[in-house]
Structure formats: C-alpha cells, structure tokens
C-alpha positions in Angstrom: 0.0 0.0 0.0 1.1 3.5 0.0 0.2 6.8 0.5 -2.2 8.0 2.7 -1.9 11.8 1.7 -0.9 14.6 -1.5 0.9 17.0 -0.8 -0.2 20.2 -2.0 1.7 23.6 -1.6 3.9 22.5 1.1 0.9 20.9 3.4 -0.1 17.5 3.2 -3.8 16.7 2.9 -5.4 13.0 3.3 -6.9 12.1 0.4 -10.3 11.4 2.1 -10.2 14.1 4.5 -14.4 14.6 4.1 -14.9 11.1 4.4 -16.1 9.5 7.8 -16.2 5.6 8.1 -17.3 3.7 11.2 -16.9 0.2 12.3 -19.6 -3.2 12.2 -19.6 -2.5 15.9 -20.8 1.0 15.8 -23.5 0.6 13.1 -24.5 -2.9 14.7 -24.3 -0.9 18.1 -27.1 1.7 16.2 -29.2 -1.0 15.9 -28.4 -2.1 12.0 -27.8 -0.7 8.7 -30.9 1.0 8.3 -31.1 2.6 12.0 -27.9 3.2 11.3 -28.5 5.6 8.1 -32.1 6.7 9.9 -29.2 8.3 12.6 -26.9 9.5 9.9 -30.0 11.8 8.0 -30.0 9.1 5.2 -32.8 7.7 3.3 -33.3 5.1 0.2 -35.1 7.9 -1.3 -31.6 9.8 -1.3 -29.4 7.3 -2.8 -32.1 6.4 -5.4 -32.1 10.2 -6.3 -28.3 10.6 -6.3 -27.8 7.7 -8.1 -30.2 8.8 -11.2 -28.3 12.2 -10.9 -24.9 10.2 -12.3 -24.1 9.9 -15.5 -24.8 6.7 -17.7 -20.8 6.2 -18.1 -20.6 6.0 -14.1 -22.1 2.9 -14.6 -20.3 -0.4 -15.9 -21.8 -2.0 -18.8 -23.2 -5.9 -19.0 -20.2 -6.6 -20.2 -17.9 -4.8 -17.7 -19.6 -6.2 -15.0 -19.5 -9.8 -15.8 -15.4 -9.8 -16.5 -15.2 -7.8 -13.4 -17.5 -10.8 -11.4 -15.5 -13.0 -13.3 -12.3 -11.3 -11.9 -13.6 -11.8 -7.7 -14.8 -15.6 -8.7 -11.3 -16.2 -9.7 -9.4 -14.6 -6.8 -11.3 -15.9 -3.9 
C-alpha cells in the first residue's frame, strides 16, 4: 500500500479528509444498517435520487460487469 496523503503547496492533505467511516460494531451498536443511516440523515429515497443524478458512463456496462465478477470468482 502506500500513500495516505498529497501534498499540496507545502501541506499534506489526506486524500479522504471529508470522508467518515465507522466500524460493524458501531452501526450494529445503532441498531443495523438502516437505523444506522435513519441516525446518519440518510434515506433510500436519497441514494435512489443521487444515483439517477450520475451519469450513464458511471455505470459499468453488461459486459464490464460480468469480467469484473468474473475477476472476484477467480481470486477468492
């Protein structure tokens, strides 16, 4: 692996500064998944919307997707 920052003008920055994760524990300790994102602000309604905001090339095609299943079937 390797870095876990840029630097940028002489200060270094982490490259998912914005981003928060949390453990199993903490969401399990929230009561699940989706009491989890209830908590968080987060809804299905949300991610459907953002999702339908991205563009069609965010998307793999048929084709994409099955070498790339292919790929994980033949690394496990």
């Amino acid at each position: 692996m390797g870095k876990t920052g840029t630097k940028t003008g002489g200060e270094t920055q982490n490259s998912f500064s914005k981003i928060k994760s949390y453990s199993i524990s903490e969401i399990m300790a929230a009561g699940g998944a989706e009491a989890f994102a209830t908590k968080m602000g987060k809804t299905s309604q949300q991610l459907i919307a953002r999702l339908k905001e991205l563009p069609k090339e965010a998307f793999l095609t048929e084709e994409e997707a099955e070498i790339a299943l292919e790929m994980l079937r033949n690394n496990k």
